[in-house]
N, C-alpha and C positions, 0 to 999 in steps of 0.2 A: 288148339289152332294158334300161330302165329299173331301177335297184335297187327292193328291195321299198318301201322310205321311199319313195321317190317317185312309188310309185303311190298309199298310203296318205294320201299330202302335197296332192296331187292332188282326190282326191276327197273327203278332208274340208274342204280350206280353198279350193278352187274351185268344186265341184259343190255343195258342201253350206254354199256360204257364206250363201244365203240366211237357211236353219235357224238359220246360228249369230246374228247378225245378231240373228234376230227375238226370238232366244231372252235373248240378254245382254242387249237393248233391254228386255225386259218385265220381266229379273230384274232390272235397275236401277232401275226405275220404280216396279213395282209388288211386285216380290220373287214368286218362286216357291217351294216345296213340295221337298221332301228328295226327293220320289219324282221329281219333272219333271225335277230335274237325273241323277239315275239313269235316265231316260225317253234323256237326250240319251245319256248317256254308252254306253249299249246300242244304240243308231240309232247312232253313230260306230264301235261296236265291230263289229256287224253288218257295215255297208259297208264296213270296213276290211279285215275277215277276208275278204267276197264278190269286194272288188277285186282280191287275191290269189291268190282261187279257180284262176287258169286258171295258176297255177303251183304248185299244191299238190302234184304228183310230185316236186319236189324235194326235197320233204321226205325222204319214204318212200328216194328214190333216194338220197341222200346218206348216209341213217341207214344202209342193207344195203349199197351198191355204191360208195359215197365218191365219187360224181358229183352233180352238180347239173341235170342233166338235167332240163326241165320241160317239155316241149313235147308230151308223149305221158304218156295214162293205159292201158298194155297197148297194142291198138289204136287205139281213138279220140283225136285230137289236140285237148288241151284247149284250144289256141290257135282256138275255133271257138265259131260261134253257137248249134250244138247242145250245146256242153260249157259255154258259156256260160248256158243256158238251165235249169241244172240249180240254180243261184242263185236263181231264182223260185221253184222249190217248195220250196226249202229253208226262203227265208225266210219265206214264205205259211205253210207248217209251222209255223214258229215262231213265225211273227203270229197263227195260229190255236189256240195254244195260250198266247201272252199274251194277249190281246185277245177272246179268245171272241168275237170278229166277224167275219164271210167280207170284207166291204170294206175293214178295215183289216189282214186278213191280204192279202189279194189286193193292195194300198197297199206293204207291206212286201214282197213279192215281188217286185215292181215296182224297188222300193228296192234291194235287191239283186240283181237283174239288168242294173239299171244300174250298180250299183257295176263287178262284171264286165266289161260292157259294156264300162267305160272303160281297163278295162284292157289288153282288145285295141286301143285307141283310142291310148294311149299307144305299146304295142309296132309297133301300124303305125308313129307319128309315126319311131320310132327306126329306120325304115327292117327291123321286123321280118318275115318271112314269116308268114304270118297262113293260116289254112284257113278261110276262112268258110267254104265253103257245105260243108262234110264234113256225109252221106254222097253228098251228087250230087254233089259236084267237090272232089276228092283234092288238085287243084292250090292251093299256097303265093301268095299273092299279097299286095302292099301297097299300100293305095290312096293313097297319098301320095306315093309314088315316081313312080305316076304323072303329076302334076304338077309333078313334080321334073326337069321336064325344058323344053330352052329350044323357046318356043311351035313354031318353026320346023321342028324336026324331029318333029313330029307334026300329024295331022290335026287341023283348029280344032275341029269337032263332039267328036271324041274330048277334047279336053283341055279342052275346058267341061262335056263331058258327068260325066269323072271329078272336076272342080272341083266341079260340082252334087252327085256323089255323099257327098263328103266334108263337104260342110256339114249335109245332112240327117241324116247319122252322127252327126254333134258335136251338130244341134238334138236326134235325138231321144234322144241321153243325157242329155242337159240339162234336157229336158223331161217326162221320166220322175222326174225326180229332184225336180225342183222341184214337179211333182205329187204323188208319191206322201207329200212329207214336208209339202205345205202340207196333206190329207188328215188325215198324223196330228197333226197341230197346230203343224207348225214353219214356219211363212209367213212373213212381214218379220213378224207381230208374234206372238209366240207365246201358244197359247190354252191353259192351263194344264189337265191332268188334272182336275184337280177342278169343273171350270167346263163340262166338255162336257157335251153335252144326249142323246147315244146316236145318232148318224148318222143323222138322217133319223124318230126315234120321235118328236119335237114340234117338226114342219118350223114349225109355228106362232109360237113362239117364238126369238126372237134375244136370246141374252147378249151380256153388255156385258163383255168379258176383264176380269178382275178383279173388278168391281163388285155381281158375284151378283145382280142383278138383270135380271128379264124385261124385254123391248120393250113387253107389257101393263102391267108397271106403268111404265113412264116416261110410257106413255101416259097413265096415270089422272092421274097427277101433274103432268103439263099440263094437263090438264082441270082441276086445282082451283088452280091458278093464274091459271088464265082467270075 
C-alpha cells in the first residue's frame, strides 16, 4: 500500500487541484477574508483525515498490539465501499453543523467520500487486495491487476470490459470532488464566504465575486449609460 503522505499528496494536490487553483487565483487578485482561508485549510484537513479513513485500525492496532495492521475494523474490512461509505455521513455531520445547510452538508459528505474513495483507488493502483462489494462478496480483488496482463492471455470483452471499469472509478472520484468543492465555492475561481447569496434563496440575482454588486444593478447602470 501507498504510505499515508501519499495518499494525503494525492488528493490534495491532484483531486483538489482545481480548489486550489481557483482559490490562490482570487486571493491574488482580489484578496480574500481570514475566514476563507481557514474555510480552505478545514476542506484540505477534512479530505485528508477521510483519505486515510480506510486505515484508521492502524492506529488503535499499533497503540495496544505493536502492529500496523489496517485492513480490518473487528469484522468488517475497512478496505471496502461500505466502510468507505461511512466518510459521507461523517462529513455531511459535520457540514450540518458548520453550515446549517442540508445541500452543503450533503456537498461536504460527498467531499469526503470521495477523499476515501481514493484511497482504495490508490491501494488498487499498488496492486492492493481491495473488498469492494463486502457484505455480498468476501472475495479480495484488484481492478487494475486486471489489465495488468498481456492482451493475449485473456478474453478481448473481458479486458476492455475491466479497462471500462477502471476509468468510470477514477471519473467518478474526480467528479465528486470537483462537484462537491465547486458547490461550496472552490471552482477555478473562488467565490468568497462573504459574497454568497444562500443556495438557491435569490436564484434572481447573480454576484459578481468580489464586487458586491447585484446583476440588477449592473443592469440599471447600463440603462443610464444608454
Amino acid at each position: 500500500m501507498p504510505y499515508p503522505v501519499v495518499h494525503l499528496m494525492f488528493f490534495v494536490f491532484c483531486l483538489s487541484s482545481s480548489a486550489l487553483y481557483g482559490f490562490v487565483n482570487t486571493a491574488r487578485s482580489e484578496g480574500v477574508h481570514w475566514t476563507d482561508w481557514w474555510h480552505l485549510v478545514l476542506l484540505l484537513m477534512l479530505g485528508g483525515f477521510f483519505s486515510l479513513l480506510p486505515d484508521i485500525p492502524a492506529v488503535w492496532n499499533y497503540l495496544m498490539y505493536g502492529t500496523i495492521e489496517h485492513t480490518m475494523a473487528g469484522p468488517v474490512p475497512t478496505h471496502s465501499l461500505l466502510f468507505s461509505s461511512l466518510a459521507f455521513f461523517g462529513a455531511a455531520l459535520i457540514g450540518q453543523l458548520l453550515y446549517r445547510h442540508r445541500g452543503k452538508a450533503v456537498a461536504l459528505g460527498i467531499f469526503g467520500w470521495a477523499a476515501s474513495l481514493s484511497h482504495l483507488l490508490l491501494d488498487d493502483v499498488a496492486d492492493g487486495a481491495i473488498t469492494y462489494f463486502y457484505p455480498f462478496d468476501n472475495r479480495s480483488m484488484s481492478l487494475f491487476s486486471y489489465v495488468n496482463v498481456d492482451l493475449a492471455e485473456v478474453n478481448f470483452m473481458y479486458y476492455n470490459l475491466a479497462g471500462m471499469v477502471i476509468v468510470l472509478f477514477v471519473s467518478c472520484i474526480m467528479l465528486m470532488t470537483i462537484w462537491s468543492l465547486n458547490y461550496l465555492g472552490f471552482g477555478f475561481r473562488y467565490l468568497p464566504l462573504g459574497t454568497r447569496i444562500g443556495d438557491g434563496e435569490k436564484n434572481n440575482e447573480i454576484y459578481v465575486v468580489g464586487s458586491g454588486h447585484s446583476s440588477e444593478e449592473g443592469h440599471a447602470a447600463d440603462t443610464l449609460k444608454k
